[in-house]
C-alpha positions in Angstrom: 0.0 0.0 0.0 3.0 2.4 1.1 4.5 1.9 -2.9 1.6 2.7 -4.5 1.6 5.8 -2.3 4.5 6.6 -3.3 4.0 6.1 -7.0 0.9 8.0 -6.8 2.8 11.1 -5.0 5.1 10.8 -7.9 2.8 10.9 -10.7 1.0 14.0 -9.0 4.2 15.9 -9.0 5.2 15.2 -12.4 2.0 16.3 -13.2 2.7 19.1 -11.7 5.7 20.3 -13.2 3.9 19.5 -16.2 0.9 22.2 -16.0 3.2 24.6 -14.6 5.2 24.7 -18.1 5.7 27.9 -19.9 5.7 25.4 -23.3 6.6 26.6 -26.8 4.7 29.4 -28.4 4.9 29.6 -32.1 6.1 32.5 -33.6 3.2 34.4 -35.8 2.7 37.6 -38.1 -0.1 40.3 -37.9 -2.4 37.9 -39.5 -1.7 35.3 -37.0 -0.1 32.9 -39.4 3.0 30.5 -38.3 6.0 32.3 -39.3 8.6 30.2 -41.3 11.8 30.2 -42.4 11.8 30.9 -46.2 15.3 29.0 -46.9 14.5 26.0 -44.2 10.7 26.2 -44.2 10.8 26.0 -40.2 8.5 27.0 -38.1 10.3 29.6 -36.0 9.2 29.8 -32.1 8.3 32.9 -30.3 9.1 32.5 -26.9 13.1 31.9 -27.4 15.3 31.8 -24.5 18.9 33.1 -26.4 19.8 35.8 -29.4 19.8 33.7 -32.9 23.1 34.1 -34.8 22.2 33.6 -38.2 21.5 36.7 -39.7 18.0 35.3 -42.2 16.7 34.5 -38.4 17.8 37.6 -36.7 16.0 39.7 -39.2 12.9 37.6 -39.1 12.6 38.2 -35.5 13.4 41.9 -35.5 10.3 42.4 -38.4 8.2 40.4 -36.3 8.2 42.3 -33.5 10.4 40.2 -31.0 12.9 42.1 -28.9 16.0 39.5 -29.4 18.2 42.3 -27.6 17.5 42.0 -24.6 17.7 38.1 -24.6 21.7 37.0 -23.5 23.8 35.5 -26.2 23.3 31.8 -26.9 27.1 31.5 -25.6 26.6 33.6 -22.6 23.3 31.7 -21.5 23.1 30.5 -18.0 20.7 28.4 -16.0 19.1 31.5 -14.0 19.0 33.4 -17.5 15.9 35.6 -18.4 12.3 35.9 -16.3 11.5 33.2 -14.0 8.8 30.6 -16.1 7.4 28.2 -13.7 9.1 25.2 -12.4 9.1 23.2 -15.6 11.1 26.3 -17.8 13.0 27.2 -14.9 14.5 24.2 -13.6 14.0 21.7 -16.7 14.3 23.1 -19.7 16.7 25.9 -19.3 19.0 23.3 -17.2 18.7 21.1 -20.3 19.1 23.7 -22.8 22.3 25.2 -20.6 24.0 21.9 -20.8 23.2 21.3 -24.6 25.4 24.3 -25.2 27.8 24.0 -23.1 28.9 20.8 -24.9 28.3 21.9 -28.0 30.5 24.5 -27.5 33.2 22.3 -26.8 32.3 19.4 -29.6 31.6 22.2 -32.4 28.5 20.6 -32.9 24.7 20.7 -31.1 23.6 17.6 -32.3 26.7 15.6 -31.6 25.6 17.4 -28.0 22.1 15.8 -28.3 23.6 12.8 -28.5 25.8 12.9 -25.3 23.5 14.8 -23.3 21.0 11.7 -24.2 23.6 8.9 -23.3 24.3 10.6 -20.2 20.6 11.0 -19.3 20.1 7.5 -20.0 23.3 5.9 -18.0 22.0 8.0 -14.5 18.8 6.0 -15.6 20.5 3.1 -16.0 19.9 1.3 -12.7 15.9 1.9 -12.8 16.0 1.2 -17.0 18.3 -2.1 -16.5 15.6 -3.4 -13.3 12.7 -3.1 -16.0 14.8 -4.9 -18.3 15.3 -7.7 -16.2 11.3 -7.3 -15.6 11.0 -7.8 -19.2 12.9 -11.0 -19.1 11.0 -12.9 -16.6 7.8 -11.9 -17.8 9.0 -13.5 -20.9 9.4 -17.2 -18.5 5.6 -16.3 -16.3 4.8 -15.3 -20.2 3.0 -19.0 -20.8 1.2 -19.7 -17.5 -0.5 -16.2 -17.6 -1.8 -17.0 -21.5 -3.1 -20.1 -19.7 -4.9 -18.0 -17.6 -6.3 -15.9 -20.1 -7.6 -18.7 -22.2 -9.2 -20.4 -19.0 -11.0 -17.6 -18.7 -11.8 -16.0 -22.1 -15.6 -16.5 -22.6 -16.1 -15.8 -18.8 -17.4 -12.1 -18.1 -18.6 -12.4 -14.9 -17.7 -10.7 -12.0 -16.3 -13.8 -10.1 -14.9 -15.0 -12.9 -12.9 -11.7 -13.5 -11.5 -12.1 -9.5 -10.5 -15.3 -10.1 -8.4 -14.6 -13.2 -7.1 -11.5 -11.3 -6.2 -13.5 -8.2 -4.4 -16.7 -10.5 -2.8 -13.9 -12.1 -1.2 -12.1 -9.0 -0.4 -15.1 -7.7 1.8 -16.0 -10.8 3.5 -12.7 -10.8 4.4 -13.1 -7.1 6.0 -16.6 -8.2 8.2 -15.1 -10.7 8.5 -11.9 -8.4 7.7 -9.9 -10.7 6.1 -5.8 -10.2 3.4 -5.4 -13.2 4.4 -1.6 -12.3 7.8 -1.6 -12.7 7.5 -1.2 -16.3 5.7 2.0 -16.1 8.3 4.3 -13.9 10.7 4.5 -16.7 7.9 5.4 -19.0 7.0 8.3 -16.2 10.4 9.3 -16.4 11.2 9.3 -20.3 7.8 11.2 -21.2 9.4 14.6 -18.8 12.7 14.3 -20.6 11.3 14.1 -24.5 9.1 17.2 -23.5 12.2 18.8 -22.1 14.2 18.0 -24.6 11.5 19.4 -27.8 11.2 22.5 -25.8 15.2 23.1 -25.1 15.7 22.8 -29.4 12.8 24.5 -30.1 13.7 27.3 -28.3 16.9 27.6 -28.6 17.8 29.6 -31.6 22.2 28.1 -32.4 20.7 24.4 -31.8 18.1 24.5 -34.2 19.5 26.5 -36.5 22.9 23.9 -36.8 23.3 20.8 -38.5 24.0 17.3 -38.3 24.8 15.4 -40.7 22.9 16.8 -43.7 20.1 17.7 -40.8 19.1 20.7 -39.6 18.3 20.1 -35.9 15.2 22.3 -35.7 13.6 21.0 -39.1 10.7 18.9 -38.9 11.3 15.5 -41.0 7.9 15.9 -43.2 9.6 19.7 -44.0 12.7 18.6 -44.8 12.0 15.8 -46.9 10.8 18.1 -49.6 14.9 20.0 -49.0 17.4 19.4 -51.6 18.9 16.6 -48.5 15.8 15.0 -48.4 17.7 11.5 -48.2 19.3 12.7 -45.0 15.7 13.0 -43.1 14.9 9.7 -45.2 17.6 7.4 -43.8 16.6 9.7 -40.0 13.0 7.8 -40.3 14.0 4.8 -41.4 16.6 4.6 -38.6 13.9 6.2 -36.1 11.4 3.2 -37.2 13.5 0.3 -36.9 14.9 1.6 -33.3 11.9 2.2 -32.2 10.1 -1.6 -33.3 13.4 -3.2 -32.3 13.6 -1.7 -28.7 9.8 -2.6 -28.6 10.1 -6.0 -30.2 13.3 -6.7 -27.3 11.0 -5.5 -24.2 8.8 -8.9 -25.0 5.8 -7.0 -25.8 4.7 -9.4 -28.4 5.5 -12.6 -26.6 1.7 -12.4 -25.2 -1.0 -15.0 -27.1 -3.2 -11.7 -27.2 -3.7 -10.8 -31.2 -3.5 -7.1 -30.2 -0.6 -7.3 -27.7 1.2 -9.1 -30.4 0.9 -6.0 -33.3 2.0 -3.6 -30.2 5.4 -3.1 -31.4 3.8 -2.3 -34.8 1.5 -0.1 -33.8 3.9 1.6 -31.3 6.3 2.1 -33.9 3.8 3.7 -36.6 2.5 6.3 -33.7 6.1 7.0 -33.1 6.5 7.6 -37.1 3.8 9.7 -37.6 4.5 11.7 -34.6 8.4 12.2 -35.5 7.5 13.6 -38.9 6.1 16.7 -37.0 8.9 16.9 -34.4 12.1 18.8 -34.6 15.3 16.7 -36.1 16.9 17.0 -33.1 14.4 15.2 -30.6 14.5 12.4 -33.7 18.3 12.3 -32.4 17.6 12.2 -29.3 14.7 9.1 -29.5 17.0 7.1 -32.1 20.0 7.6 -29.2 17.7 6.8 -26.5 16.8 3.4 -28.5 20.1 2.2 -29.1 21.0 2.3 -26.0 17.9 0.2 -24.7 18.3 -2.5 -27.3 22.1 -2.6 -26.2 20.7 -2.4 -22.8 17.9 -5.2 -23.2 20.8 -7.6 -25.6 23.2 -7.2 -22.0 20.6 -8.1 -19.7 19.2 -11.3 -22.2 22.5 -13.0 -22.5 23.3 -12.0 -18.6 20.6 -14.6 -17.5 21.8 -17.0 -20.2 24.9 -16.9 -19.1 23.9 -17.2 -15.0 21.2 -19.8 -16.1 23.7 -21.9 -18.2 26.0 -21.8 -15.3 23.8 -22.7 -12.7 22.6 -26.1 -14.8 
């Protein structure tokens, strides 16, 4: 009862931190219409927390209306920078963005820095990702005895029935010792960081206005597909899918005799498509980063219990 207290108390204060967000306000004209970038075709945000360098930007701002001078230089930005935003701005995102280019002033390169930033976030994570991992892996062995169950009770929809199934079911998890909720607190944790990290590009006018690799971090993939590097934001899909159905496929989501639990992955990974062409290159980075190092992560922890369970036979 006291861990799902707990849980609880920390959902609440995520939630929180959440509706106290000052998010990301889209930059518009007198008529009220997106404002883009003629040469990139992004959509440009308002609410920016540094001075843009390129000069196309800076003059985009200034006949827009937006006072850039009195915003510190992206290389001069600090945590405590500009007018206190609510928790979420505040602490999150401008502790994000602050760190984003303080390493990509030393690598030469902001999305090189998504990518470090992102392996760093995910080895502090580490110890709560690798226990959901190992989750994963003895669901996979309680997998069979709880299809069983289902079966047994498949055409029964009554209300004893339904406590029945419920109580077999328990019972096997507390066989296998395993914590049906344990797969959800990284999940509570990720959804925070992939906000923070949207609004720390999106608003911060040297990261998405540098490239990666034939990318331009603030670019949306279903804007720069129609660029003359279209094939750059081609192979940055294909790459996002098959992370994304991989690191599903890995986390035994489709070892379950359910028809629909078994499409998961695929469904998972076409909602992740569709929303990635409307996000900004650089969270694509960050989510294709983020995969890797799961599916390394999940590959480590798999042969780990072959290994122990080959040695203890």
């Amino acid at each position: 009862m006291q861990k799902n207290n707990k849980r609880t108390k920390i959902i609440i204060i995520i939630l929180l931190l959440l509706l106290t967000t000052g998010c990301t306000k889209t930059l518009t004209d007198s008529d009220k219409k997106a404002v883009k970038n003629p040469t990139t075709g992004q959509t440009l945000t308002a609410n920016i927390i540094c001075q843009p360098t390129n000069k196309e930007t800076i003059e985009i701002y200034k006949e827009n209306k937006v006072n850039i001078d009195k915003l510190p230089k992206c290389s001069e930005f600090k945590i405590n920078s500009g007018k206190y935003e609510g928790l979420w701005t505040s602490i999150f995102v401008k502790t994000l963005a602050y760190f984003l280019l303080l390493l990509g002033g030393i690598v030469k390169n902001y999305g090189v820095s998504v990518i470090i930033i992102s392996l760093i976030i995910r080895f502090i994570a580490y110890p709560i990702t690798k226990k959901t991992a190992m989750q994963s892996e003895i669901m996979k062995k309680a997998q069979p005895e709880i299809n069983r169950i289902q079966k047994k009770y498949a055409n029964k929809k009554d209300q004893e029935s339904m406590i029945k199934q419920n109580q077999e079911t328990m019972a096997v998890y507390k066989k296998y010792n395993i914590n049906p909720m344990s797969g959800c607190l990284f999940a509570m944790i990720q959804l925070p960081i992939f906000i923070a990290f949207f609004e720390a590009v999106q608003r911060t006018p040297v990261i998405f206005e540098d490239r990666f690799l034939g990318l331009q971090l603030g670019t949306t993939p279903s804007v720069g597909i129609t660029n003359a590097t279209f094939y750059s934001y081609i192979i940055l899909m294909l790459l996002i899918a098959a992370t994304t159905y991989f690191s599903f496929k890995m986390s035994g989501m489709s070892n379950n005799d359910d028809p629909t639990m078994k499409m998961m992955p695929t469904m998972m990974t076409l909602m992740i498509i569709v929303t990635a062409m409307f996000m900004p290159t650089g969270l694509g980075i960050y989510w294709i980063t983020s995969n890797v190092f799961t599916i390394a992560q999940n590959y480590m922890v798999r042969r780990s219990r072959e290994v122990n369970g080959k040695k203890k036979i």
